[in-house]
C-alpha positions, 0 to 999 in steps of 0.5 A: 895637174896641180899637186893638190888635186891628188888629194881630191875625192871629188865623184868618190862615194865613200862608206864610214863604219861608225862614223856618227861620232868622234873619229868616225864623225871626223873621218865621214866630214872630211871626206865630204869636205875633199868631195866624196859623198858619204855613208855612214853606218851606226846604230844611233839614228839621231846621231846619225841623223846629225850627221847626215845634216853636216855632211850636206851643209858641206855640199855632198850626198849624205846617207845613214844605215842603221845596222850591227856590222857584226851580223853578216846578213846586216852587212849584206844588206847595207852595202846593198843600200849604200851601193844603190844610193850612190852607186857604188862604194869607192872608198871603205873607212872601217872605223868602228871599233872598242875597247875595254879596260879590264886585267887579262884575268878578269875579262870574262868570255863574252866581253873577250867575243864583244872586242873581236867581233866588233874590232875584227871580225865586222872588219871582215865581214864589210870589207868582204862585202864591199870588196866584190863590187870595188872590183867590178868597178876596177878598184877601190880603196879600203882605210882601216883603224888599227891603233899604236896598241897593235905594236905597244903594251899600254900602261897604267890600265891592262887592255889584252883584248883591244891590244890583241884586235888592232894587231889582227887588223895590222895584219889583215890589212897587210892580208888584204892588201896583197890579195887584192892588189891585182884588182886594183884595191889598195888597203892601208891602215892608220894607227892613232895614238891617244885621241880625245875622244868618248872612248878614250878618257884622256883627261883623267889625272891617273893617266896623264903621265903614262898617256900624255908626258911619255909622248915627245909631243906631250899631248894628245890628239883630236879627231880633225888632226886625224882626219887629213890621214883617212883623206890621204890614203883614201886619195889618188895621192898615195896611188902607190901605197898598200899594205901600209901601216901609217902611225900617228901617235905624236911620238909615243912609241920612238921610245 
């Protein structure tokens, strides 16, 4: 076998949670693109539907799910729809996540709960539910989308909440993965640094030095540039990679 071919998802059938937009878009094409078929859920139904077209331009199944993944029942119900569908879930990219701008005293109870239920605890629930039927079907790989905020404070602006979630999704992924290795399910995270992208405003002037100067690469990133991650722990190529936290933030935190 080609050392390439590792790196195919021809036959998988994968699940992008946010994937309608920014990484969540450029995870579900990429994955398309090494062969997967692909459902995203999100609750936007024209972007989803936008989505879904670019997904079979590249020649794959493509599916939308409309649904708030931090409802268990809602949860339930989608993998159902996806699983019947394709026919399974090989791959799980949990992607959906937010963050918040805000200093610790000012972040009021429900905003604190918005974070956590959405960064963490849909986390949970779409990886718990997916999880029974990658292991009827001896296995599976779970992508999950921590952030370098999980190791680092950032700076100028305070984001305890954000910062706080991606390390709980660090160490979940560290938890998961030794659990469910005997069933044959890998789980590794990538931790991205700054992306352009609707959620992180890269391009404002207060925060060029602290964000963009301070990295050894000196700029930011795009979606696509991390996209090829997502495909690589998703892949046979790292058949031997679990529990791993892979970070992607052209240089930031070395200093």
């Amino acid at each position: 076998m080609n050392v390439l071919d590792s790196f195919a998802l021809n036959g998988r059938r994968a699940l992008v949670t946010g994937g309608n937009r920014g990484l969540g878009r450029a995870f579900a094409l990429a994955l398309a693109e090494a062969g997967a078929d692909v459902a995203i859920v999100a609750r936007d139904a024209s972007l989803n539907a936008q989505v879904v077209e670019e997904l079979e331009a590249r020649g794959r199944r493509g599916l939308a799910v409309q649904a708030d993944i931090t409802v268990k029942d809602q949860v339930t119900a989608m993998v159902a729809e996806v699983t019947s569908a394709l026919g399974g879930i090989d791959i799980l990219v949990n992607n959906a996540g937010i963050a918040i701008h805000r200093p610790a005293l000012e972040v009021p109870d429900d905003e604190w709960q918005q974070v956590m239920d959405l960064n963490v605890t849909a986390l949970w629930n779409t990886s718990t539910a997916v999880a029974p039927g990658m292991i009827a079907a001896g296995g599976g790989a779970i992508v999950n989308v921590g952030s370098m905020s999980a190791q680092i404070v950032n700076r100028p602006q305070w984001q305890a909440s954000y910062n706080a979630s991606k390390a709980a999704v660090h160490h979940l992924t560290r938890s998961l993965a030794a659990e469910w290795a005997p069933h044959g399910i890998r789980v590794n995270a990538i931790a991205p640094g700054y992306v352009k992208t609707e959620m992180a405003p890269v391009d404002r002037p207060e925060f060029r030095q602290n964000w963009i100067l301070d990295a050894p690469l000196q700029r930011y990133a795009t979606p696509e540039e991390i996209a090829p991650s997502v495909v690589y722990l998703a892949s046979p190529a790292t058949s031997f990679m679990t529990g791993t936290i892979l970070l992607i933030d052209g240089g930031y935190s070395v200093y």
